[in-house]
N, CA and C atoms of all chains as a GROMACS GRO file, in nm:
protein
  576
    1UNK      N    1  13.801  17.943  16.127
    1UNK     CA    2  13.795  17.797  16.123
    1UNK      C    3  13.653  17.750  16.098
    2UNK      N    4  13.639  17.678  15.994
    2UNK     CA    5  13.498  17.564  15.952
    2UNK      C    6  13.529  17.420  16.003
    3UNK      N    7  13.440  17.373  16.045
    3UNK     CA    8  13.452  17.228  16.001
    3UNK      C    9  13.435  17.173  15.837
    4UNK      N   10  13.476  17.063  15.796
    4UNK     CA   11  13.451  17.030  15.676
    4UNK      C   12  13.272  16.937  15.681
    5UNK      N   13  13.261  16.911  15.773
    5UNK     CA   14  13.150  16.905  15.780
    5UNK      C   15  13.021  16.977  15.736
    6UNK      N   16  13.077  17.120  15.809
    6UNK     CA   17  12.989  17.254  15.765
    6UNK      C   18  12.992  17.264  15.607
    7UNK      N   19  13.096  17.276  15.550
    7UNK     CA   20  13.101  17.309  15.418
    7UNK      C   21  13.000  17.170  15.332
    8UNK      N   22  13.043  17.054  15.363
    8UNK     CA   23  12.938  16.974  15.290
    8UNK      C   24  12.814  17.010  15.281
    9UNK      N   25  12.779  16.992  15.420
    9UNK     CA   26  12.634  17.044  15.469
    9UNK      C   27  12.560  17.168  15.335
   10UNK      N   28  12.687  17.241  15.389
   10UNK     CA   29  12.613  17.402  15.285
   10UNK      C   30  12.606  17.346  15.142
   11UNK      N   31  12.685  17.282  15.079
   11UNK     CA   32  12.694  17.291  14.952
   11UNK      C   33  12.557  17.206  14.938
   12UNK      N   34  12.503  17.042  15.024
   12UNK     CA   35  12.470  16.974  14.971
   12UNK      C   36  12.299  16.990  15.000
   13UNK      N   37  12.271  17.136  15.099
   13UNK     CA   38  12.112  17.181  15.090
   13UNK      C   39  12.154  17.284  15.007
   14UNK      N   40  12.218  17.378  14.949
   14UNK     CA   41  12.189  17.439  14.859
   14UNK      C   42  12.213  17.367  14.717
   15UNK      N   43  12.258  17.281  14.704
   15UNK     CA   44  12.278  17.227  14.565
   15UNK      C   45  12.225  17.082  14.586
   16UNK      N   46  12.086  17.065  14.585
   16UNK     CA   47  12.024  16.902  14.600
   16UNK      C   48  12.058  16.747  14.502
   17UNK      N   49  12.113  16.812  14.388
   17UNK     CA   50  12.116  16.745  14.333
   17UNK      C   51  12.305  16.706  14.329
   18UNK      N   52  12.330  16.705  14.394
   18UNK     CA   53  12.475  16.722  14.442
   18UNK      C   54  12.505  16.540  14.433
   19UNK      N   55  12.606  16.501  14.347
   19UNK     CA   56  12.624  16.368  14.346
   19UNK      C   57  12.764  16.338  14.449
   20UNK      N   58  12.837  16.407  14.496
   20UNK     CA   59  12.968  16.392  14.566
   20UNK      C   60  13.019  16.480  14.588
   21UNK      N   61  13.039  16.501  14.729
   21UNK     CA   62  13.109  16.625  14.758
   21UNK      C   63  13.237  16.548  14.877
   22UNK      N   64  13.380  16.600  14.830
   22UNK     CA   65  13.529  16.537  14.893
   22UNK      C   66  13.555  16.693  14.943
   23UNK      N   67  13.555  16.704  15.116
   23UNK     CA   68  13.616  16.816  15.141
   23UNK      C   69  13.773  16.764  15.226
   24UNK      N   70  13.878  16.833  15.155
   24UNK     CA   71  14.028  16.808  15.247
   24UNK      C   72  14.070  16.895  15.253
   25UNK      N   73  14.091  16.882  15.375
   25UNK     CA   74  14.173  16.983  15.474
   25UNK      C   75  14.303  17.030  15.478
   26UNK      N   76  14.359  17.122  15.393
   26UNK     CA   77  14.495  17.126  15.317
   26UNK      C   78  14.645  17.107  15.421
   27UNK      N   79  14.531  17.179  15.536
   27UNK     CA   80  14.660  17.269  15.657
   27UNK      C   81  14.659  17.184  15.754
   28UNK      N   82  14.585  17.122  15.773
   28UNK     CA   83  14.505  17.068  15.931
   28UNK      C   84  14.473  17.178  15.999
   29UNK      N   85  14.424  17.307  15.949
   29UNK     CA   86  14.380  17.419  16.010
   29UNK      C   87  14.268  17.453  16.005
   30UNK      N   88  14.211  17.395  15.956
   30UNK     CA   89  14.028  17.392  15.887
   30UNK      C   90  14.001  17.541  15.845
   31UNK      N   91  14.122  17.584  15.749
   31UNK     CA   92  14.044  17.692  15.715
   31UNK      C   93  14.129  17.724  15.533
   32UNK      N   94  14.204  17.623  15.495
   32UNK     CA   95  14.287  17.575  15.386
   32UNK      C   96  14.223  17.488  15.328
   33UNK      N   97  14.092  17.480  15.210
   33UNK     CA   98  14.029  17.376  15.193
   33UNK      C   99  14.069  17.273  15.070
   34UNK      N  100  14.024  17.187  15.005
   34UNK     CA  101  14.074  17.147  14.878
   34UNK      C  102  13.914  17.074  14.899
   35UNK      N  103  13.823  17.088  14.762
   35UNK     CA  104  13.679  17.051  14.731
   35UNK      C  105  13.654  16.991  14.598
   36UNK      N  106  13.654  16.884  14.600
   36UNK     CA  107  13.587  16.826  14.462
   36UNK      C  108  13.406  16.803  14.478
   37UNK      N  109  13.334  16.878  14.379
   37UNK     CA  110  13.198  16.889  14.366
   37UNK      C  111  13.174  16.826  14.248
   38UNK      N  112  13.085  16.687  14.235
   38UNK     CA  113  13.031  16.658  14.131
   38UNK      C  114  12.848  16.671  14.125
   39UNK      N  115  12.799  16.735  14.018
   39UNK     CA  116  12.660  16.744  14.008
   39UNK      C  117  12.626  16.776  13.851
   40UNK      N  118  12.507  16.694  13.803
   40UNK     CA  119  12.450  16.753  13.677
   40UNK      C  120  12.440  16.885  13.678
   41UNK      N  121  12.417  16.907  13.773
   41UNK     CA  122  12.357  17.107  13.729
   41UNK      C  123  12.465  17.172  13.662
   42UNK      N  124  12.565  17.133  13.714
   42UNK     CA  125  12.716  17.192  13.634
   42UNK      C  126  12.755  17.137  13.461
   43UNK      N  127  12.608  17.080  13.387
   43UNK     CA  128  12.614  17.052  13.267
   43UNK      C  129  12.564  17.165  13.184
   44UNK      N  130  12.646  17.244  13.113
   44UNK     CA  131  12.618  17.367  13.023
   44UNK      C  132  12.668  17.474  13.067
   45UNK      N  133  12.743  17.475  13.147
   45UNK     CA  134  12.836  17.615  13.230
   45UNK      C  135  12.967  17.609  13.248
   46UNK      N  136  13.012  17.756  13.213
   46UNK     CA  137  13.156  17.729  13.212
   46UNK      C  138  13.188  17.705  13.333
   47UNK      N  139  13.313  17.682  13.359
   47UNK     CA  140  13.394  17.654  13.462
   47UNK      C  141  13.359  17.764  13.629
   48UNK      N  142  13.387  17.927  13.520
   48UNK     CA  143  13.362  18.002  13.654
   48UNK      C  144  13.228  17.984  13.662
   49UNK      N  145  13.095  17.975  13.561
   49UNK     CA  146  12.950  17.970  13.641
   49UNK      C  147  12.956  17.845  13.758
   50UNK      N  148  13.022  17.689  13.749
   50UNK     CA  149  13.013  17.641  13.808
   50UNK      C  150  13.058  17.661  13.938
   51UNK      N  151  13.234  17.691  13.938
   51UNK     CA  152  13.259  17.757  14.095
   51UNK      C  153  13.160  17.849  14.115
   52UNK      N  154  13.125  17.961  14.067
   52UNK     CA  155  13.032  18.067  14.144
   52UNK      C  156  12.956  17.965  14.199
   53UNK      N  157  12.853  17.890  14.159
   53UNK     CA  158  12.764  17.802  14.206
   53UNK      C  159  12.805  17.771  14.333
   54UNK      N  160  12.891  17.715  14.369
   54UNK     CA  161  12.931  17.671  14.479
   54UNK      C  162  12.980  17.755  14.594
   55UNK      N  163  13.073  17.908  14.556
   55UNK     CA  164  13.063  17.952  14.612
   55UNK      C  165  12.964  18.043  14.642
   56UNK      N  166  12.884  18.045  14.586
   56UNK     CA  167  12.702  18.134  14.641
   56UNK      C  168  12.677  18.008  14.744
   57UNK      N  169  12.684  17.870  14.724
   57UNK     CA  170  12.657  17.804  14.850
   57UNK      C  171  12.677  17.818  14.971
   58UNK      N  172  12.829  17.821  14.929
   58UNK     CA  173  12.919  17.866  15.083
   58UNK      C  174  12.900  17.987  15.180
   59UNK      N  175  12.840  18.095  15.050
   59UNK     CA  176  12.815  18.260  15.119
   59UNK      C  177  12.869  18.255  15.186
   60UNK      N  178  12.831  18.312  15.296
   60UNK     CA  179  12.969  18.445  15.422
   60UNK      C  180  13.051  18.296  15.446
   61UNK      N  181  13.089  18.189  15.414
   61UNK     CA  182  13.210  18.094  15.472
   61UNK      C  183  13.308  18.163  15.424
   62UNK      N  184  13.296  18.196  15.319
   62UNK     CA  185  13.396  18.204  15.181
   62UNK      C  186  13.447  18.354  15.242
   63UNK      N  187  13.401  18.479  15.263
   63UNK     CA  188  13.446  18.600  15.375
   63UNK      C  189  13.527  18.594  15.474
   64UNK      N  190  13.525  18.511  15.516
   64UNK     CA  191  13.616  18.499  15.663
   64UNK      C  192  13.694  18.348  15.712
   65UNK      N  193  13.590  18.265  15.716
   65UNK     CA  194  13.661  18.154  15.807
   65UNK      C  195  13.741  18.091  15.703
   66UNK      N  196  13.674  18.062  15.579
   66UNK     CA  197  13.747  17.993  15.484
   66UNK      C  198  13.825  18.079  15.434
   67UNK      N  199  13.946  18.062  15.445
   67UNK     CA  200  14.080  18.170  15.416
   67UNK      C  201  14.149  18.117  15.233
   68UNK      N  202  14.122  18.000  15.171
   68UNK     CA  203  14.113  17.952  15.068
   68UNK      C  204  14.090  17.838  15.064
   69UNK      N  205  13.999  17.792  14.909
   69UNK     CA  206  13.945  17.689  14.869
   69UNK      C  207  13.985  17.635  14.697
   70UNK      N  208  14.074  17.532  14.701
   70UNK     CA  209  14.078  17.472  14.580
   70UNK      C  210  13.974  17.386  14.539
   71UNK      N  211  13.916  17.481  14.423
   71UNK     CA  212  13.782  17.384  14.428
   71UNK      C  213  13.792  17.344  14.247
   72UNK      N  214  13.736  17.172  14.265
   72UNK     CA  215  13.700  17.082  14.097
   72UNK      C  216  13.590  17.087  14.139
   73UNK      N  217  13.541  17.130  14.039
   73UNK     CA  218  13.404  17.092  13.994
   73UNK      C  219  13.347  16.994  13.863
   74UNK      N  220  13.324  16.866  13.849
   74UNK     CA  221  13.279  16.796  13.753
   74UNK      C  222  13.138  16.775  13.728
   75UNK      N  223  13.089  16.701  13.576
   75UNK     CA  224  12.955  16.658  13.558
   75UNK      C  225  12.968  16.546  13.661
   76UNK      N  226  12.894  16.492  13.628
   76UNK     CA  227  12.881  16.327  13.662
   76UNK      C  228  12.971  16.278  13.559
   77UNK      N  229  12.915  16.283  13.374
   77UNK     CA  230  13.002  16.220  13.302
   77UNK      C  231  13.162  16.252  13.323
   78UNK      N  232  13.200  16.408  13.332
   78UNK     CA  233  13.309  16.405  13.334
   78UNK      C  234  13.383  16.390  13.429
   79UNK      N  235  13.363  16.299  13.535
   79UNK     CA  236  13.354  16.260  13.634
   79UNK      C  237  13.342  16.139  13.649
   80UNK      N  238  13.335  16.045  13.606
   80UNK     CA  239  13.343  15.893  13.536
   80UNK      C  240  13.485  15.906  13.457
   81UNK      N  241  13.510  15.980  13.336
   81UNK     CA  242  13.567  15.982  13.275
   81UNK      C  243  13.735  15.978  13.330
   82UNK      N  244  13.698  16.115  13.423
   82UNK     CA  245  13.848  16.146  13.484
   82UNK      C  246  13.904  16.017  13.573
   83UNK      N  247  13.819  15.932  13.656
   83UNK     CA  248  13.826  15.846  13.721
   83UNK      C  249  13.837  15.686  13.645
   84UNK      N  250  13.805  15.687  13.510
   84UNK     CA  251  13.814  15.578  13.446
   84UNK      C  252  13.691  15.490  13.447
   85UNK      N  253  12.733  19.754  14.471
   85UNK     CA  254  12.856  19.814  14.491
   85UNK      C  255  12.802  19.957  14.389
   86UNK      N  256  12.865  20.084  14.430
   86UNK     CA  257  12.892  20.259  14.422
   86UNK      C  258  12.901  20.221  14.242
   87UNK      N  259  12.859  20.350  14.200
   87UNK     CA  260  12.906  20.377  14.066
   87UNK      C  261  13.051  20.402  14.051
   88UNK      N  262  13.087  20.455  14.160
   88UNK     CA  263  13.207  20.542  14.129
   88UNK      C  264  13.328  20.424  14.104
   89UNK      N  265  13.314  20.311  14.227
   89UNK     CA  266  13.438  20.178  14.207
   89UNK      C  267  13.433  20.161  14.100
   90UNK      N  268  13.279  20.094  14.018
   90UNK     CA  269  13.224  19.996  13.926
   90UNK      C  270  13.250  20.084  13.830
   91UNK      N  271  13.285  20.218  13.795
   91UNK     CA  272  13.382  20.285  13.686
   91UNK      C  273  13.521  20.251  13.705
   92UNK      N  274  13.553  20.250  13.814
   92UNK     CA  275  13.748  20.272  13.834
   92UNK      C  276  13.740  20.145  13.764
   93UNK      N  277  13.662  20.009  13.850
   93UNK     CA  278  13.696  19.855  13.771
   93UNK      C  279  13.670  19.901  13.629
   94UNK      N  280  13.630  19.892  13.582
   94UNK     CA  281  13.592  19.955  13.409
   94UNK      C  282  13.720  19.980  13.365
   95UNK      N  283  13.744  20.077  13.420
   95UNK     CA  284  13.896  20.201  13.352
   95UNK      C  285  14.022  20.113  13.365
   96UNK      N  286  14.003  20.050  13.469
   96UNK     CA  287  14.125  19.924  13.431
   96UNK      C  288  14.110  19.818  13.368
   97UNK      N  289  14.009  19.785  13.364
   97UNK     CA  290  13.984  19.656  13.281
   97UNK      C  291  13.993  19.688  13.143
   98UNK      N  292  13.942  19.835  13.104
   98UNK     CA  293  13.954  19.879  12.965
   98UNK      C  294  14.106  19.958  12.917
   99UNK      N  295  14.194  19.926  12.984
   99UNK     CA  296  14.318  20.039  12.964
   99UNK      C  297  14.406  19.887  12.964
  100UNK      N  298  14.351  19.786  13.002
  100UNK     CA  299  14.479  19.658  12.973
  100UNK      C  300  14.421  19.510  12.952
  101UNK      N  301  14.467  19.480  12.809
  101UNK     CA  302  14.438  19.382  12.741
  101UNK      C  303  14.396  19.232  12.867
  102UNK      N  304  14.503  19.212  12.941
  102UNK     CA  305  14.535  19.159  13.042
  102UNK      C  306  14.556  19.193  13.200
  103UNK      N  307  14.444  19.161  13.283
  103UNK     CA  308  14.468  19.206  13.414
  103UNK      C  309  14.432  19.138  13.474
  104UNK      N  310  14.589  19.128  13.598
  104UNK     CA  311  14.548  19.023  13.715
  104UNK      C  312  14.548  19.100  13.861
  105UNK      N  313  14.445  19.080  13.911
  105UNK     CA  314  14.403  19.147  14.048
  105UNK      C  315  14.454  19.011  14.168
  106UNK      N  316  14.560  19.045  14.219
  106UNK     CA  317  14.650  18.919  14.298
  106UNK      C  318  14.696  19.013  14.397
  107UNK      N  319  14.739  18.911  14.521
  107UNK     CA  320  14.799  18.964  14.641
  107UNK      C  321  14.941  18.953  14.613
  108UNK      N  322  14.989  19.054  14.646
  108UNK     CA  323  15.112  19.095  14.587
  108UNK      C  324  15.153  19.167  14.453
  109UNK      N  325  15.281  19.156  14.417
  109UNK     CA  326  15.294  19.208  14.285
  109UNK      C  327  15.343  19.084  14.162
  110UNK      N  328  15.358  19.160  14.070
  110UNK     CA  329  15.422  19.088  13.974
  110UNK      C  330  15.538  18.978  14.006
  111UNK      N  331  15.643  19.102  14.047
  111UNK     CA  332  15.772  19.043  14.134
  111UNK      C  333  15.758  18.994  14.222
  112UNK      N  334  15.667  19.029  14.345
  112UNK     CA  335  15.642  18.963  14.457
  112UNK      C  336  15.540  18.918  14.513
  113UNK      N  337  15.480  18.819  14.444
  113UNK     CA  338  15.387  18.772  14.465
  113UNK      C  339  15.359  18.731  14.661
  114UNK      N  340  15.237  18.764  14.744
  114UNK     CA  341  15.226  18.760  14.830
  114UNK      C  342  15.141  18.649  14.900
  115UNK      N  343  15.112  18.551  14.804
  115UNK     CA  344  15.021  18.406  14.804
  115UNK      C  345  15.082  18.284  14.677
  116UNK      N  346  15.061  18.172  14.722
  116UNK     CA  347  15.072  18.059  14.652
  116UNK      C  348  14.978  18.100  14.519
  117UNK      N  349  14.881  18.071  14.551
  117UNK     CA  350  14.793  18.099  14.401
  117UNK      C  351  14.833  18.191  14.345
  118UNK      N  352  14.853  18.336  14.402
  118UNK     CA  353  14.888  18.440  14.294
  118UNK      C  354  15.016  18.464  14.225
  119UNK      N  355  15.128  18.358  14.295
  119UNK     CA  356  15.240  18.336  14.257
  119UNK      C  357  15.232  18.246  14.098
  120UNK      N  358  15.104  18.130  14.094
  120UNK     CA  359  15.084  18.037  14.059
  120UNK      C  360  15.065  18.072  13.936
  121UNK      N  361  14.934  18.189  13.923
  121UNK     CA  362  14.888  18.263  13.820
  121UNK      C  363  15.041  18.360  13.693
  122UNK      N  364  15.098  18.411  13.797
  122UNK     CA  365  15.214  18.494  13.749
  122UNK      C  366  15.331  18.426  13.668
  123UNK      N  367  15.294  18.290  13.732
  123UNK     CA  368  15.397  18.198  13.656
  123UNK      C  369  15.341  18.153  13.494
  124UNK      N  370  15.231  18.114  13.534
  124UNK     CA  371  15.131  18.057  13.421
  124UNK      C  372  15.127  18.158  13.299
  125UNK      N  373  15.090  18.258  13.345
  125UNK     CA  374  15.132  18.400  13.232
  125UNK      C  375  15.263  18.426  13.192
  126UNK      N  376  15.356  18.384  13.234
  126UNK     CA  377  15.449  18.442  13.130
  126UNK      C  378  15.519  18.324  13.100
  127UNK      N  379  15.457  18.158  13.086
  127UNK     CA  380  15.511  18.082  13.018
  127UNK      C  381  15.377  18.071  12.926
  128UNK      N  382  15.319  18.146  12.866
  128UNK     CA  383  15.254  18.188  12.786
  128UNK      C  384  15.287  18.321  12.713
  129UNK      N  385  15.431  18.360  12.782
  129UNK     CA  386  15.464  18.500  12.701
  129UNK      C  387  15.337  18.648  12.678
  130UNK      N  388  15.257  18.637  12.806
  130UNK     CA  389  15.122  18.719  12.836
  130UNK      C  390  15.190  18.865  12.829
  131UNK      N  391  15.157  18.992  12.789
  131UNK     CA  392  15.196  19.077  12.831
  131UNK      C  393  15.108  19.102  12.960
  132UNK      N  394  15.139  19.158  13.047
  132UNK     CA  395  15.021  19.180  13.153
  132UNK      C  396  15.021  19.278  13.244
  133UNK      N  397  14.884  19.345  13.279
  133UNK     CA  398  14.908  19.440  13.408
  133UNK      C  399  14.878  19.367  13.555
  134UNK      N  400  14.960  19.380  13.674
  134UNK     CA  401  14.878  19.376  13.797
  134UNK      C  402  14.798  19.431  13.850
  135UNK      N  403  14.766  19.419  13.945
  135UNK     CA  404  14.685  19.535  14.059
  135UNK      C  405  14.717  19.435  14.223
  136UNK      N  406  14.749  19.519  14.272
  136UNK     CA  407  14.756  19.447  14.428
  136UNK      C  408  14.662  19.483  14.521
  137UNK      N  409  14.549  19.366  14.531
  137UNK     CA  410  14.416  19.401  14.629
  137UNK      C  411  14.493  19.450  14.729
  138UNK      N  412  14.575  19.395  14.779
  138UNK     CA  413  14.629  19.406  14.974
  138UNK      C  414  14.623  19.516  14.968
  139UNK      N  415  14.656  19.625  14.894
  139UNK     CA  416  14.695  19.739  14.918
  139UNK      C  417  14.587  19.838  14.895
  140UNK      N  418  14.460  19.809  14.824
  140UNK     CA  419  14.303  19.858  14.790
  140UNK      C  420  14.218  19.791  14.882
  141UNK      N  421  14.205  19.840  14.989
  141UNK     CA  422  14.075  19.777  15.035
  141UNK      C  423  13.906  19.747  14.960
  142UNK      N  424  13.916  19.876  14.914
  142UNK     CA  425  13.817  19.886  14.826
  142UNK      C  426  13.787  19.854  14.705
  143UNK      N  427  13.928  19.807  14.670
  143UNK     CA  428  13.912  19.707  14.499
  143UNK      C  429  13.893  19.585  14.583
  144UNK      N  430  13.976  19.571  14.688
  144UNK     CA  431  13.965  19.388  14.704
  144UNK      C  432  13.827  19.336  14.705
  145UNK      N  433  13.725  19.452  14.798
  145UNK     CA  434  13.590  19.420  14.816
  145UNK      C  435  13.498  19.388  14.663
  146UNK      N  436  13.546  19.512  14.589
  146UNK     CA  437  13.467  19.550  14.460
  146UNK      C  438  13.514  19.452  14.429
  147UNK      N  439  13.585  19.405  14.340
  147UNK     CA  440  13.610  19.291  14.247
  147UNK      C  441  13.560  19.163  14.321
  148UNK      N  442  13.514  19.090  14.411
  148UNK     CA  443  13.450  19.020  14.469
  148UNK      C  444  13.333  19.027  14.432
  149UNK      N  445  13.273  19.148  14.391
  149UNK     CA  446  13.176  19.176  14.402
  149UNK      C  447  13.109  19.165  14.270
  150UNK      N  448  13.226  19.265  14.166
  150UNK     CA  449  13.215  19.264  14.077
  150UNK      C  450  13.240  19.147  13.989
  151UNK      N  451  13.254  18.984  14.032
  151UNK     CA  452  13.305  18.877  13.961
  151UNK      C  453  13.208  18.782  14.056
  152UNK      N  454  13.155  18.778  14.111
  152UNK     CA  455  13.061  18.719  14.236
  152UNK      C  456  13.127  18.595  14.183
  153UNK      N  457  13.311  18.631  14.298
  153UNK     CA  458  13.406  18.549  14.306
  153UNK      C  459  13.502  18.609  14.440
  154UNK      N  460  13.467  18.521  14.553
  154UNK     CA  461  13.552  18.566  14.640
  154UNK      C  462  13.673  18.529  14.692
  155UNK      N  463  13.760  18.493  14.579
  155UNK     CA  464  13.893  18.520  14.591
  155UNK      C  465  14.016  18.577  14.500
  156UNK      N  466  14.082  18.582  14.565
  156UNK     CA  467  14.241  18.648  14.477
  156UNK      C  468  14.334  18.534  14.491
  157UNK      N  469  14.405  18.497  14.325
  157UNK     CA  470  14.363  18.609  14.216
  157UNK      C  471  14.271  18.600  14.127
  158UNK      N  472  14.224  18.677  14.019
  158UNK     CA  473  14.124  18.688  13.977
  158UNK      C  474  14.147  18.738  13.804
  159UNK      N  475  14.183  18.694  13.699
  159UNK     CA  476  14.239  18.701  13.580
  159UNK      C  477  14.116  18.760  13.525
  160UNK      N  478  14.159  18.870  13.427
  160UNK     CA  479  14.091  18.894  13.339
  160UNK      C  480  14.137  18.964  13.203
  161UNK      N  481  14.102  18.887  13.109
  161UNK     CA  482  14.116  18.930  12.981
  161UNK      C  483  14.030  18.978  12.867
  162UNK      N  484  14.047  19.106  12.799
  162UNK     CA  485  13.995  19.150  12.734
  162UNK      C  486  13.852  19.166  12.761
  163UNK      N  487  13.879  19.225  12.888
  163UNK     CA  488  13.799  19.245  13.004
  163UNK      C  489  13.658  19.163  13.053
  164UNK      N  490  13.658  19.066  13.014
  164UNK     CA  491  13.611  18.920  13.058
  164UNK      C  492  13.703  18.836  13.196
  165UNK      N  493  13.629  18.830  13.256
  165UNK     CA  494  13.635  18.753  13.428
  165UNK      C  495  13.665  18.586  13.330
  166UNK      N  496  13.819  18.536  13.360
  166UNK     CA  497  13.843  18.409  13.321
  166UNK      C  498  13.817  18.292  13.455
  167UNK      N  499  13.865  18.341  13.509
  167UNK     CA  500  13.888  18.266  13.646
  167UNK      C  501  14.000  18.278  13.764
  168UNK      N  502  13.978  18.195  13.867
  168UNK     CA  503  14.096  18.212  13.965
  168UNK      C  504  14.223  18.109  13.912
  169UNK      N  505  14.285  18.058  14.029
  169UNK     CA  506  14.398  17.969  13.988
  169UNK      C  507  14.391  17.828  13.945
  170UNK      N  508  14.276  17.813  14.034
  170UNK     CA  509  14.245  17.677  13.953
  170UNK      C  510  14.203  17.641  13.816
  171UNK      N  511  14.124  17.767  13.743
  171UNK     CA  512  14.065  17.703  13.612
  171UNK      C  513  14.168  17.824  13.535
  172UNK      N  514  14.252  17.879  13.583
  172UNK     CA  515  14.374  17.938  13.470
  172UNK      C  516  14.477  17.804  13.460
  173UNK      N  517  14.523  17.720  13.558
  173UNK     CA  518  14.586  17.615  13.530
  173UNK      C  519  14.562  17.502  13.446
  174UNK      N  520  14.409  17.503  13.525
  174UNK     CA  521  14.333  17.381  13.411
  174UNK      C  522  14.365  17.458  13.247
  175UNK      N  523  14.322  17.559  13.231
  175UNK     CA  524  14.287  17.604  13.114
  175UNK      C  525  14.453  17.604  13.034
  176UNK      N  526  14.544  17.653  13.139
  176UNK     CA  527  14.706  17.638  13.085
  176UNK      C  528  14.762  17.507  12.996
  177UNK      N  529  14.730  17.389  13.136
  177UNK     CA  530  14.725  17.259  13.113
  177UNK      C  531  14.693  17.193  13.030
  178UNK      N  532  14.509  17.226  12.955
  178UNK     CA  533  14.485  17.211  12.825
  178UNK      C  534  14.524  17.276  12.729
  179UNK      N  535  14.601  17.328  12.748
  179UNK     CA  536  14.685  17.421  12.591
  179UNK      C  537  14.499  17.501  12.558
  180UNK      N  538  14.387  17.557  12.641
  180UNK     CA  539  14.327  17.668  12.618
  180UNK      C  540  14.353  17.806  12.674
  181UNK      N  541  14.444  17.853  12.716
  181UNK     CA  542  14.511  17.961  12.766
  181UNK      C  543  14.544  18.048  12.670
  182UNK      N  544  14.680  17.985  12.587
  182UNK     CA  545  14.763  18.027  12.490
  182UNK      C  546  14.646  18.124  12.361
  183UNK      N  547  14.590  18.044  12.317
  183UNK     CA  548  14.508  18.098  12.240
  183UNK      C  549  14.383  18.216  12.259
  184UNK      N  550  14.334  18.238  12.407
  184UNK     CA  551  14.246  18.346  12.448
  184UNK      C  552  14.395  18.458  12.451
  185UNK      N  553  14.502  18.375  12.524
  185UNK     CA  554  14.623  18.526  12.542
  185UNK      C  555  14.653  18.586  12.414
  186UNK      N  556  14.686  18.492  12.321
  186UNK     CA  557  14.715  18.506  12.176
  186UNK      C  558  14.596  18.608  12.084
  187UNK      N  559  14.526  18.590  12.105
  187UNK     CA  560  14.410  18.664  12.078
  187UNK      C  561  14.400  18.834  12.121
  188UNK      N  562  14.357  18.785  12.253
  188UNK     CA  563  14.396  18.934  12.263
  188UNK      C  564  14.480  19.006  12.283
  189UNK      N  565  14.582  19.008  12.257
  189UNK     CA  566  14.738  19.097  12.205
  189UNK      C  567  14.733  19.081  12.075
  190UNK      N  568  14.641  19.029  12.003
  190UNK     CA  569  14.665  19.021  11.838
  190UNK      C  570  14.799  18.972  11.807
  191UNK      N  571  14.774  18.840  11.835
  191UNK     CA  572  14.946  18.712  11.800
  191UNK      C  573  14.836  18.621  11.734
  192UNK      N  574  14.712  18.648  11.725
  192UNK     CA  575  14.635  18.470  11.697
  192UNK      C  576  14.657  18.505  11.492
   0.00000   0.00000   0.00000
């Protein structure tokens, strides 16, 4: 078990430039996550460089407590876009 | 990670066009996502091999390792790391799937 708290936290000192981070709680078990990450840095990388990104944030969460994570990752633009 | 895994991953990745490293099998998929993946491939008409981490301790670790991606499942084609379930769906969804599968089985 994480808090979703924790997971923001991690993502948003290892990734500073982090424009929005939505963590939900799939199970009410805090360990079933669902993560939308928006940040420029994720401009010029495929899809898996960007999850890796995020999960190198998470490190040992991602091992144990977090049992799975559906994770979006957007730019900013594409991230405007999807939202209208 | 050992030379010796980081060959075995090799020898499978190079012996099948298509390989998905998922909990469970083909038939019985043992997770939502890897069920998710199994579906996605063969409404793409994928030929494909499995591998069932649950049952490798030591692949489940290696391929984590070897994809600095820690979860299952874990797609790979023409022995390129595509992604887990989320960006094989996305990629389904956009009609970009069909054409990496198509490719390598030589259908493109």
């Amino acid at each position: 078990m994480v808090e979703p708290e924790t997971l923001e936290q991690r993502i948003r000192s290892a990734m500073p430039d982090v424009e929005l981070v939505r963590i939900e709680d799939l199970t009410g078990t805090k360990d079933h996550y669902q993560a939308v990450v928006v940040s420029p840095s994720f401009a010029g990388m495929t899809r898996v460089e960007q999850h890796q990104s995020v999960y190198r944030a998470l490190g040992e969460l991602m091992a144990g407590p977090v049992h799975a994570l559906a994770l979006q990752t957007y730019t900013p633009e594409a991230w405007k876009k999807k939202n209208g | 990670m050992d030379d010796q895994l980081r060959q075995r991953i090799e020898e499978i990745l190079g012996s099948h066009k298509i390989v998905l490293f998922m909990k469970g099998t083909k038939s019985f998929p043992q997770c939502g996502f890897s069920a998710t993946v199994v579906e996605v491939l063969k409404r793409v008409n994928a030929d494909f091999h499995t591998v069932n981490i649950l049952q490798d301790a030591d692949l489940r670790q290696g391929m984590k390792d070897y994809a600095s991606w820690p979860t299952f499942p874990q797609l790979y084609v023409d022995g390129r790391f595509v992604g887990g379930c989320d960006i094989v769906r996305d990629m389904y969804e956009g009609g970009e799937l069909q054409p990496i599968v198509d490719k390598a089985l030589g259908r493109a």
